[in-house]
C-alpha positions as CSV (number, residue, x, y, z in Angstrom):
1,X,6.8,-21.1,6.4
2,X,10.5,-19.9,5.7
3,X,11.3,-18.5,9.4
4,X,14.5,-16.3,9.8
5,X,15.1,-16.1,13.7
6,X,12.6,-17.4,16.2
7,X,12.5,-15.5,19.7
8,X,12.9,-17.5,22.5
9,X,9.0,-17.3,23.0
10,X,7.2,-19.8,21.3
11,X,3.5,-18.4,19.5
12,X,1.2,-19.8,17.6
13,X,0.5,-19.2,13.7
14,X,-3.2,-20.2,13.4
15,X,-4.4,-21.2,10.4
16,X,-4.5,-17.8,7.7
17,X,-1.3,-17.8,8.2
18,X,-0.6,-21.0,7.1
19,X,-2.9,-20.7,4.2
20,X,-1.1,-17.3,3.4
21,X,2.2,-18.3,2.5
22,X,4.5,-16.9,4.9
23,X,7.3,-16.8,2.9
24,X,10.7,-14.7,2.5
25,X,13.8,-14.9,1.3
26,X,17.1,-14.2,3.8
27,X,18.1,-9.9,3.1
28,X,20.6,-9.1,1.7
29,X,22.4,-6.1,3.0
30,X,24.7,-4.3,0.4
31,X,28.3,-3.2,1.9
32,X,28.0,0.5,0.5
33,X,27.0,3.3,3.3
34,X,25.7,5.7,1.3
35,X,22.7,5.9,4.1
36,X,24.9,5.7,7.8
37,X,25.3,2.5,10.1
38,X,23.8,5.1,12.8
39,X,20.6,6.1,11.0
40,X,18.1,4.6,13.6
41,X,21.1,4.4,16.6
42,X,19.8,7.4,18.7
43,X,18.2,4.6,21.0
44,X,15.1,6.8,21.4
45,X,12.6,4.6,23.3
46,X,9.7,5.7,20.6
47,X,9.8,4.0,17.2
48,X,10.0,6.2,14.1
49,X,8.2,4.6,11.3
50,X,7.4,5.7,7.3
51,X,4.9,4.5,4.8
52,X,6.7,5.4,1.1
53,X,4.8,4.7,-1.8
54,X,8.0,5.7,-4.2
55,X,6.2,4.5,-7.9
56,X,7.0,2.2,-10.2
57,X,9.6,2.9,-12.8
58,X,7.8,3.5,-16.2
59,X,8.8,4.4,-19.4
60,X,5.9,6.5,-20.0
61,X,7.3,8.8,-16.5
62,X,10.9,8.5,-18.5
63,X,9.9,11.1,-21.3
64,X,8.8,13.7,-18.7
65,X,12.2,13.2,-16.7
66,X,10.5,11.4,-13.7
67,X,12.0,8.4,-14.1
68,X,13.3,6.3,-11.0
69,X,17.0,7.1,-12.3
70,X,15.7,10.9,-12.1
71,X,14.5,11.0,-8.6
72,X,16.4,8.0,-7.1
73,X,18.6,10.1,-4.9
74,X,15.8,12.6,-4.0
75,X,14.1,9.7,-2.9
76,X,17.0,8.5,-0.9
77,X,17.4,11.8,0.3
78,X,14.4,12.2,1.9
79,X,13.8,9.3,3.1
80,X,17.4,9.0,5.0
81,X,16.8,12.6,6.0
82,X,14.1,11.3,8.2
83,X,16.2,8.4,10.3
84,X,13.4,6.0,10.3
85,X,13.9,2.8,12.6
86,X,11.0,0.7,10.2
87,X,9.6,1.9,6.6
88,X,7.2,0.3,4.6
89,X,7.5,0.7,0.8
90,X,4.7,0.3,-1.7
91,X,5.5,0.3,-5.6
92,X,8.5,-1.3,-5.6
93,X,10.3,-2.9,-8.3
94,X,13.3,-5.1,-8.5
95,X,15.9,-2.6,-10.2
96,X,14.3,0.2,-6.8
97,X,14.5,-2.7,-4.3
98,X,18.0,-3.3,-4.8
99,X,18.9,0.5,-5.3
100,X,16.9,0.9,-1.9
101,X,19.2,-1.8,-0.4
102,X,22.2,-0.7,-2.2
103,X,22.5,2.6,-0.6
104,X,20.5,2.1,2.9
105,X,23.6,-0.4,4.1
106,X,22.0,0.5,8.0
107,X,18.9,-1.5,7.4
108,X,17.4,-5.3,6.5
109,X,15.1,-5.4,3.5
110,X,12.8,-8.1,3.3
111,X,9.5,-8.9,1.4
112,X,10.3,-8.2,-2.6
113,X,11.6,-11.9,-3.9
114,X,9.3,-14.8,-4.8
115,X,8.2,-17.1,-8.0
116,X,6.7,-14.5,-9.8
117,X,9.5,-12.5,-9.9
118,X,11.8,-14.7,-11.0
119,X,9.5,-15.2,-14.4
120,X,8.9,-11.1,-14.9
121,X,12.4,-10.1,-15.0
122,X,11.3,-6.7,-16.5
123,X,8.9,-4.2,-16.9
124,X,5.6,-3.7,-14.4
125,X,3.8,-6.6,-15.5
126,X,0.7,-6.2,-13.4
127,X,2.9,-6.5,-10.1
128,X,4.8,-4.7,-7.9
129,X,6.0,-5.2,-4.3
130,X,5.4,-4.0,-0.6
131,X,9.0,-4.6,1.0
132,X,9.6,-3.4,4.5
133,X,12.9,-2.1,5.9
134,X,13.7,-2.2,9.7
135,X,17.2,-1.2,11.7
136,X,19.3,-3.8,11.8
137,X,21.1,-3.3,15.2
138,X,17.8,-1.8,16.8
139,X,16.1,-4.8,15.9
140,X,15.9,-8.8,15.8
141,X,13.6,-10.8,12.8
142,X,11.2,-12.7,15.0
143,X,9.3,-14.0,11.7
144,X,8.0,-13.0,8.3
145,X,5.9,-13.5,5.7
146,X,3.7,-12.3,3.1
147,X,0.0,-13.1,1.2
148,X,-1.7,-12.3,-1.7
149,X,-4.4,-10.1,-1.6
150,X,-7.1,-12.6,-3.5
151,X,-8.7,-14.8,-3.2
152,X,-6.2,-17.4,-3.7
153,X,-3.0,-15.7,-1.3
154,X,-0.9,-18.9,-1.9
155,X,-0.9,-18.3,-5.8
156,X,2.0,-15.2,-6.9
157,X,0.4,-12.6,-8.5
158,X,-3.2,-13.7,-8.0
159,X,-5.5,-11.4,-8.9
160,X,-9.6,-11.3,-7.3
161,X,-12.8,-9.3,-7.4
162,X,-12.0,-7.1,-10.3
163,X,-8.6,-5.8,-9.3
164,X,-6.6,-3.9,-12.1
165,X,-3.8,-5.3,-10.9
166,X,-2.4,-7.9,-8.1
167,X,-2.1,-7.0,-4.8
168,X,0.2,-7.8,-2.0
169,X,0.5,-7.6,1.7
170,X,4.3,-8.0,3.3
171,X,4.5,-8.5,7.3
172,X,7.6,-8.5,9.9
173,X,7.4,-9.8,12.9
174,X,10.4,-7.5,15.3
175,X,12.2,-7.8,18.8
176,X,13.0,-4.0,19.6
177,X,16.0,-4.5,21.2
178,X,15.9,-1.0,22.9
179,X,12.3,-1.4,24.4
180,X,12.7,-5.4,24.6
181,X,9.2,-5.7,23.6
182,X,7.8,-7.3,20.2
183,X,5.6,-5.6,18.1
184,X,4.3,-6.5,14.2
185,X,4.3,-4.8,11.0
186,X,2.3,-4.9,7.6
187,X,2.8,-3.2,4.7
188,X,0.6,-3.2,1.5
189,X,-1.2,-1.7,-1.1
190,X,-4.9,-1.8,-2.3
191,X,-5.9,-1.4,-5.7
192,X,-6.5,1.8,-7.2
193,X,-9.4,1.2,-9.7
194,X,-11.9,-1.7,-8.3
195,X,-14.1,-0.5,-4.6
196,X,-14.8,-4.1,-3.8
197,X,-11.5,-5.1,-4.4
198,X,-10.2,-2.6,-2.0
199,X,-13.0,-3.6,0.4
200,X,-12.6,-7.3,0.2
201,X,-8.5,-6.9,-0.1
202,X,-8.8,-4.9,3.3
203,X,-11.0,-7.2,5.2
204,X,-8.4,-10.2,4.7
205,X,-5.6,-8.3,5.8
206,X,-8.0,-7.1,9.6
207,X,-8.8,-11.1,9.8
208,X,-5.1,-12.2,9.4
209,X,-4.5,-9.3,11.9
210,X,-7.2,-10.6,14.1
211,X,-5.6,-13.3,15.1
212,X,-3.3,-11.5,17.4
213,X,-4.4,-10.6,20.8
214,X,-5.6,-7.4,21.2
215,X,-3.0,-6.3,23.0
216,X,0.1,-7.2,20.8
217,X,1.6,-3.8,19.2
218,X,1.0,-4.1,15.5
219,X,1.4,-1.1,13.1
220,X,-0.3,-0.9,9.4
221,X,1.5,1.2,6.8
222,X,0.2,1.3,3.0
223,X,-1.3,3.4,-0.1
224,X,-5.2,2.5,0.6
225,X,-6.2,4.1,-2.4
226,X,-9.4,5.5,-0.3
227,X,-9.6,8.2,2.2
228,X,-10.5,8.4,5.7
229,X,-14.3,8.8,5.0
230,X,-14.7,5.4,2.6
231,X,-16.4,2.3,3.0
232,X,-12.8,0.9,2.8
233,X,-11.1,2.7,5.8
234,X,-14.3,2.3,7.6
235,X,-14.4,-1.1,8.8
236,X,-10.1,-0.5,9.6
237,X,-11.4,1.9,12.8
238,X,-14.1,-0.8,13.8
239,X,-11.4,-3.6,14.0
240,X,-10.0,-1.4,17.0
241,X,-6.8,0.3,14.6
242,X,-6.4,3.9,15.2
243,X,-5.1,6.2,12.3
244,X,-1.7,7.6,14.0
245,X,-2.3,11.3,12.1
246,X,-6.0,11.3,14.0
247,X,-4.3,10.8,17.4
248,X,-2.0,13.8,17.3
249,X,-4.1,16.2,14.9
250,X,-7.3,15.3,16.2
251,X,-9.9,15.7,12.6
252,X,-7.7,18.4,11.4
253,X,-7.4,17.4,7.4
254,X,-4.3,17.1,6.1
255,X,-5.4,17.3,2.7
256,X,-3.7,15.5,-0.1
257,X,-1.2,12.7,0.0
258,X,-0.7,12.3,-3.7
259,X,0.7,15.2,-6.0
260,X,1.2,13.9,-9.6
261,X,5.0,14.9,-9.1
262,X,4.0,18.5,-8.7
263,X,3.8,19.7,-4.9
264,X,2.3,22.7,-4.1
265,X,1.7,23.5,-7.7
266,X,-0.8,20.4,-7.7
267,X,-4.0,21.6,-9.3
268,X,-6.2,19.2,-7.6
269,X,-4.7,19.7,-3.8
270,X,-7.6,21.5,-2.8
271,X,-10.1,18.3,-3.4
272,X,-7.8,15.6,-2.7
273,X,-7.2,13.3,0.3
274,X,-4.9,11.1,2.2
275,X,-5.3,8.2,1.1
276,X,-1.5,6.9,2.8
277,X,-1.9,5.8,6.2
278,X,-0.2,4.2,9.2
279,X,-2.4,2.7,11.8
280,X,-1.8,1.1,15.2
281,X,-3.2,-1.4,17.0
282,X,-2.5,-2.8,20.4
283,X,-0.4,-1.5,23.2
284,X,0.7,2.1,21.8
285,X,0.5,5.4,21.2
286,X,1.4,7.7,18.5
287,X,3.3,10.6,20.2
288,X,3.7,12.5,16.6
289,X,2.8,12.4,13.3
290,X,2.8,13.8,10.0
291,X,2.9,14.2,5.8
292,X,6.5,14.8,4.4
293,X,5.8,17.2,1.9
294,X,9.8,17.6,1.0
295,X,11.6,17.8,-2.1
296,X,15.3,17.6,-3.1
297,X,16.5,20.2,-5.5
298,X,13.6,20.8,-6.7
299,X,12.5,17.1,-7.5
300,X,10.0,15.3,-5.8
301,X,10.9,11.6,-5.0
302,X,7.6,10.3,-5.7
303,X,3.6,11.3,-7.1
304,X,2.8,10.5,-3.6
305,X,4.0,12.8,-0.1
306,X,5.4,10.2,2.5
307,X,4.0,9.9,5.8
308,X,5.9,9.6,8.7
309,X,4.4,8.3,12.5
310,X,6.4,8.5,15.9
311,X,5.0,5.6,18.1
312,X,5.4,4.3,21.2
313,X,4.8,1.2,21.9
C-alpha cells in the first residue's frame, strides 16, 4: 500500500484491500490556472460531485473532427463551469490526464499511473483509466488506491470473464475540511460488451465496499454500461447504495446518458438509458441531482452527458 497522508485516526484495511493493490503515485498539480484556485472555495457545507466519462482519444473520432484536441476545451469548459469539489473520470488516457491536470491547477489528480502504463506509451491498447479529482484546499488525502476489475486485481491490465477490454476501479479516501468529517470515493468503469463481466466486475467492487461500516459516507461514480433496470445495477440497490438521481427525481426517467457526440439530434434518445450513475452509501443525502446536457460552441465534450450530484454528507 503506497499511502499519501494518514488522518490522525487509525482504521483498518482488511484483507481485499490488501489483495487489491492499493497503489498510487504522489499528484502532480500543474502551475497553470486556466481552471481558478477558487473553483470549489464557496465552502458550501454540501459536496458537489461529477461522474465524466470524457472518451478515449482515437484516431478513428479524428477523421470526423471529434478528436480529444477538438473538444478538449469544451470539455474543460463544462466541466469547470460546474465547480465540482470531487469528479470522477472514466476513459482517460495519458495525453487527457495530464491535459486535465494541466489546466484544472485548483485540484489533485490521482489514480492514472502504474506498470502498465509505463509499457503502453501510446495508443488505447485495451486500457484506459478511472482517475479522480478532488479540491485541494477543501480536502486532505486520507488514503488511496486502486484494483483491477478481474479476477487477478493485483495483475495491471488483467482482463476476466470475457471482458472486451480491462477494467479498473480507482478509490480516495478524503478529510472534508469544511464538514471535518471523512467520506470515500470510487470511480470505475464496467465493460461495455460482456453481461457477466459487468456482473461479476460489479460484485467485487460492493465486497471491497462492504467492508466499511455501514455508516461511513462513501459515494460511487462510473459508466456502468447497464441501466437502472439490469441484472447489473440490481444487486448495487440491495448492497444498501442509493442512486443520487432516484432521490431527488423520484422514478422520473431521465432518458439517455450517452449521445454519440450528437445531443438532441441523437436518433436513438428516445430508447436509450442512463447508464452513468453516482450512488451513495452511508451517512448522506443527495439534496440535488442531475444530467449535464451542455455543449460549448456547438461541440459536445464527450459521446456521453456528464452527471452531476449535490450531496450531503
Amino acid at each position: 500500500m503506497n499511502l499519501k497522508k494518514q488522518h490522525e485516526h487509525t482504521y483498518s484495511r482488511r484483507n481485499f484491500l490488501t489483495k487489491a493493490g492499493l497503489l498510487t503515485s504522489l499528484p502532480f498539480i500543474a502551475p497553470l490556472d486556466d481552471f481558478a484556485e477558487d473553483l470549489a472555495q464557496a465552502k458550501r457545507k454540501s459536496l458537489r460531485v461529477l461522474t465524466c466519462n470524457i472518451r478515449v482519444d482515437l484516431e478513428e473520432d479524428a477523421t470526423k473532427g471529434l478528436a480529444w484536441k477538438d473538444r478538449r476545451v469544451a470539455c474543460l469548459h463544462v466541466i469547470g463551469g460546474r465547480k465540482a469539489d470531487v469528479i470522477g473520470f472514466q476513459e482517460v488516457l495519458k495525453n487527457q490526464f495530464l491535459d486535465l491536470k494541466k489546466s484544472m491547477s485548483g485540484y489533485v489528480g490521482i489514480g492514472f499511473d502504474g506498470p502498465e502504463m509505463d509499457e503502453h506509451q501510446t495508443g488505447y491498447h485495451g486500457i484506459a483509466k478511472n482517475p479522480i479529482f478532488f479540491s485541494k484546499k477543501r480536502f486532505e488525502l486520507l488514503a488511496a488506491g486502486g484494483y483491477w476489475l478481474s479476477e487477478t486485481p493485483l495483475k495491471a491490465g488483467s482482463i476476466s470473464w470475457g471482458s472486451a477490454r480491462a477494467r479498473n476501479a480507482s478509490w480516495v479516501r478524503l478529510y472534508d475540511k469544511y464538514t471535518q468529517k471523512e467520506f470515500r470515493l470510487i470511480n470505475l468503469h464496467l465493460d461495455h460488451v460482456s453481461n457477466e463481466a459487468k456482473i461479476k466486475q460489479i460484485q467485487m467492487v460492493l465486497e471491497e465496499s462492504a467492508q466499511y461500516q455501514s455508516d461511513f459516507p462513501q459515494i460511487l461514480t462510473g459508466d456502468f454500461n447497464a441501466a437502472a433496470q439490469s441484472a447489473v445495477i440490481k444487486p448495487v440497490f440491495q448492497a444498501g447504495w442509493k442512486d443520487t438521481f432516484v432521490e431527488v427525481h423520484g422514478n422520473t426517467d431521465p432518458g439517455n446518458s450517452t449521445h454519440g457526440f450528437k445531443g438532441e439530434a441523437y436518433e436513438k434518445k428516445d430508447i436509450g438509458k442512463k447508464i452513468d450513475f453516482i450512488f451513495t452509501k452511508g451517512t448522506n443525502e443527495a439534496i440535488n441531482s442531475h444530467v449535464i446536457r451542455d455543449a460549448y460552441k456547438n461541440i459536445y465534450p464527450s459521446d456521453h452527458y456528464f452527471l452531476e450530484a449535490e450531496i450531503n454528507l
